[in-house]
N, C-alpha and C positions, 0 to 999 in steps of 0.2 A: 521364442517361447520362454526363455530361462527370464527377459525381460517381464513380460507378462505375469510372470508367475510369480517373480519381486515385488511388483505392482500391487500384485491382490495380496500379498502377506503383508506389504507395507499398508494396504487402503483398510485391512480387517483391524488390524495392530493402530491404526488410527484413532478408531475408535474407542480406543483402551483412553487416550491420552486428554488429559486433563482439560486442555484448548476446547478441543473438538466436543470433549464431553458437556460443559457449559452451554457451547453454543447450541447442540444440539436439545440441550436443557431448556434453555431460553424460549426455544419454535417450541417444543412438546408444551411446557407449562404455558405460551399466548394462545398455540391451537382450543387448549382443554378451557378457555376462558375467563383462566385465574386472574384474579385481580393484586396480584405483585406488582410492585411501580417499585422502581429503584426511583428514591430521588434525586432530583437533577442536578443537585448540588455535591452528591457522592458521582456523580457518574463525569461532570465538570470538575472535579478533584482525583478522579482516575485518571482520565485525560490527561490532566498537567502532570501529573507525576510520571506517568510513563513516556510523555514528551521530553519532558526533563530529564529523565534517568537514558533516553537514549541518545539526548542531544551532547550530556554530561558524558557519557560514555565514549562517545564518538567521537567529542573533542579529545580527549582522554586517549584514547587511540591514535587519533590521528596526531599530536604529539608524541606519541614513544613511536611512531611508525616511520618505515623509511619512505618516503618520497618518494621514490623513484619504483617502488614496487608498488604502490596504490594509486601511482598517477593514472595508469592504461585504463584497470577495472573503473576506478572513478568516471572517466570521461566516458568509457562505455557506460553506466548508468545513468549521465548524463545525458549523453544521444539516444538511451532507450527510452527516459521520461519524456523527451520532446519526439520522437519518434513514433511511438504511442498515440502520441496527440495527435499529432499529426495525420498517423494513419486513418486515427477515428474521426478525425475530421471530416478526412474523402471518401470515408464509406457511411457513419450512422447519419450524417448532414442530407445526406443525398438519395436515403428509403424514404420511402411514400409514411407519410405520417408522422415525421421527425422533425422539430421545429430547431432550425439551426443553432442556436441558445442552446436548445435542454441536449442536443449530441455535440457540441462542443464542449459542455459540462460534465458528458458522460463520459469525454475523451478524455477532460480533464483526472477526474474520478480513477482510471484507470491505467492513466499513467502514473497518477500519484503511488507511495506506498500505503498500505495498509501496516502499521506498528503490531499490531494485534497477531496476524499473520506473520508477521519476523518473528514476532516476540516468540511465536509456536513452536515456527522451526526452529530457530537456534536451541531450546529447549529441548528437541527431539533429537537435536543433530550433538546434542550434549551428552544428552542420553544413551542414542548409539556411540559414542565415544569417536564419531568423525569431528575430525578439528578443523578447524580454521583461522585464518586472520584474524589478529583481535581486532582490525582495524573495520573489518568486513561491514559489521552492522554501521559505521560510520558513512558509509554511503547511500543510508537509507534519505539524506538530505541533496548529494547530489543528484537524485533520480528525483525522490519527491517536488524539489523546490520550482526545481527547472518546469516541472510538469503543468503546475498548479499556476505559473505564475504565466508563461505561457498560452493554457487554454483560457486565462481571464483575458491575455490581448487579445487574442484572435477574434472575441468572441465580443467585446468591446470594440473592437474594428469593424466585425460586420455589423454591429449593431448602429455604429455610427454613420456607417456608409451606407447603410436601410434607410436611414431616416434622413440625411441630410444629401444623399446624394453621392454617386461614386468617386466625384472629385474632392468629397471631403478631406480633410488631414486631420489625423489621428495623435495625439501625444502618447506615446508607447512609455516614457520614463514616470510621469506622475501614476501608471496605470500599474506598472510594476513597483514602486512604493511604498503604494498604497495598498497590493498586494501581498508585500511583507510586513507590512503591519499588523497583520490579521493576528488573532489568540492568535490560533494553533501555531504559524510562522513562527511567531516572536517566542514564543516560549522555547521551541525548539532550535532557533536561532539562540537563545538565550544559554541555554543549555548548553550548546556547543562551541560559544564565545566562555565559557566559564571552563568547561573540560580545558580547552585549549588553551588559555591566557593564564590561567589561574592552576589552583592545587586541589583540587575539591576532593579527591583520593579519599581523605577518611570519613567526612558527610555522606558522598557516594556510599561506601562500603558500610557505612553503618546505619542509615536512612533510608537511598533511594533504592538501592539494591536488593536490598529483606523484602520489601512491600512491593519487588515487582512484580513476582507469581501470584500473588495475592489478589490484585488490582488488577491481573492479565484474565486473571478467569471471574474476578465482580465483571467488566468489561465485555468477555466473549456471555456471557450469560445475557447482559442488554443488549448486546449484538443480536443474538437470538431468540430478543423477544420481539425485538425491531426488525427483523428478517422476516418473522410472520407476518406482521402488520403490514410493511411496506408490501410484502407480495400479492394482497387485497388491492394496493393502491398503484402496484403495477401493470395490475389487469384493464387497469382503465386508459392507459395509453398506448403508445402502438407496440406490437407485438415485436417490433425487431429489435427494443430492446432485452427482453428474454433472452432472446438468438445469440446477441452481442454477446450478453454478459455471460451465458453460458459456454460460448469459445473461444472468443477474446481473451481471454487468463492464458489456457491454457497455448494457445498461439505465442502471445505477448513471454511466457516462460520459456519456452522452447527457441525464441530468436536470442535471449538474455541466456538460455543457456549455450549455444552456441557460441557469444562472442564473448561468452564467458570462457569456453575452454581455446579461444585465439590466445584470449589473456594467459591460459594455465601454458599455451605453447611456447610464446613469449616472455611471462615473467615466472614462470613458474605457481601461480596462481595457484592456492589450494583447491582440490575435487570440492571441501567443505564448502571454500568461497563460492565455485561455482556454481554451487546447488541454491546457497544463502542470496546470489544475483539473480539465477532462474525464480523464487520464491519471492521474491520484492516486483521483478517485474508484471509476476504473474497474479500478483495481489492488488488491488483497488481503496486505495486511500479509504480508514472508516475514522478518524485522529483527525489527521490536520485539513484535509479535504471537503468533507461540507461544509464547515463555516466560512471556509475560505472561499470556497465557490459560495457560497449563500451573499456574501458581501462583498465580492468581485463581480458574478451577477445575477444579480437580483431579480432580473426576469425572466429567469432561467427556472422551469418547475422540478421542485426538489422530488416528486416523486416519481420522475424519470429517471434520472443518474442517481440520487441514494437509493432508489427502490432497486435498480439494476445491480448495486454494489452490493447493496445488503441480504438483499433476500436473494439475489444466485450468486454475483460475483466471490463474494468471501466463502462462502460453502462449497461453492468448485475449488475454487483456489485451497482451503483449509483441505478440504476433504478427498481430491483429486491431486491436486497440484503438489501439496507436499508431498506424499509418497510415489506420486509419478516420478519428478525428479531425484527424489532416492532411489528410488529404484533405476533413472536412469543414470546418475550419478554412481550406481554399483556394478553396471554393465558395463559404462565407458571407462572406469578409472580401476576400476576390481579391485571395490577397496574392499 
């Protein structure tokens, strides 16, 4: 009960917060018809800077961090972003109306992270004055990278063995690659080669840092104008993406928060961490994820996996997911 009742003060108090308020902004002003365009060349310069500032960050982190305490969490978000895929593999591939392409992309999608969605909670989790690792958001690449790069071989595998036959052979290394070449990758790779090799400390702090609340709610507000649209263009394919994307999240958080608090039993993992892993797994790539899938593969229709991501997956996850796991994060750790 006392859980429950957490729940609904964190889901009402949700709606106070800035994140949530944009996005929710975004669906009100496409429903009402308005003709607002963010253009695409500010919403392509959100993108990089928020890539950058978490990749910078991250590196950043994972330099002053010890080793040996971010090694467990890490490799769990690792085995969550391919696990994820995985899972969605053997279930959206194999409902009636699912073309193995666009639920291999949808796995992909949702095992990636969403930035937008971290970017919220750690925001919220600052707010309420719960801490964590500094190192925490720096794992938002070993969950993502793993994810994305992943559901383009699988998906590149069956598509090779459709057509040429099950004996075919498959080159897995150019296909992975050519998958971290992508923007969103390499920016965020870039980023976190630069935290980590380099000094970037006062650019960070006086650059990427100021303009990241900024850029996080320009971002959720085309999130939410894009969530409307897409949800017109999700009606036209099969229904069990709906299904997916609206329990999938919260599923996908709740296995991340469990092996999250293995981790807290083991290394002492912070409640904060714990909650900041349940909220990345529970989120769906809206940053580095469709372009990446969009040119890993290409025959994959985007209004399947981004429709699925954007019009329910991030609104559960945003709007369910983060104060679910607060709330459950205050029942388990009583903080």
């Amino acid at each position: 009960m006392d859980l429950l009742l957490e729940f609904l003060t964190r889901f009402v108090t949700q709606f106070q917060s800035p994140a949530l308020a944009f996005l929710v902004g975004g669906m009100v002003v496409a429903a009402l018809g308005s003709k607002l365009a963010i253009p695409d060349a500010i919403y392509r310069f959100a993108v990089f800077m928020l890539l950058m500032r978490i990749g910078i960050d991250g590196g950043i982190s994972i330099r002053e961090a010890d080793l040996g305490e971010m090694l467990l969490p890490a490799a769990f978000a690792a085995a969550l972003g391919c696990g994820i895929v995985l899972l969605g593999r053997v279930t959206l591939v194999f409902l009636p109306g699912v073309r193995a392409e666009d639920g291999i992309a949808t796995a992909g999608l949702f095992g990636a992270v969403s930035a937008s969605t971290l970017a919220a909670a750690m925001v919220i989790l600052e707010e309420d004055g719960i801490a964590y690792e500094a190192w925490v958001p720096a794992l938002y690449p070993f969950m993502d990278i793993p994810a994305l790069v992943l559901a383009i071989v699988l998906a590149n595998v069956y598509l090779t063995k459709r057509e040429g036959g099950s004996d075919s052979k498959v080159a897995i290394w150019p296909i992975v690659v050519e998958s971290l070449r992508g923007s969103a990758l390499s920016a965020l790779l870039l980023g976190l080669a630069l935290g980590l090799l380099t000094r970037p400390d006062q650019i960070f702090e006086s650059f990427y840092d100021p303009l990241f609340r900024g850029l996080l709610s320009v971002l959720m507000l085309i999130m939410g104008m894009e969530a409307y649209t897409r949800l017109n263009e999700l009606r036209k394919v099969a229904h069990w993406y709906a299904v997916y994307a609206a329990l999938a999240p919260l599923a996908h958080g709740l296995l991340a928060f469990g092996l999250g608090y293995l981790a807290h039993l083991a290394t002492g993992f912070s409640p904060g961490g714990v909650i900041l892993l349940a909220v990345m797994a529970c989120s769906s790539s809206d940053i580095s994820g469709p372009p990446t899938l969009r040119a890993g593969i290409p025959s994959a229709n985007p209004s399947s996996y981004i429709g699925a991501s954007t019009s329910i997956g991030t609104p559960v996850a945003v709007a369910l997911g983060i104060p679910l796991f607060l709330a459950l994060g205050q029942a388990v750790f009583a903080m």
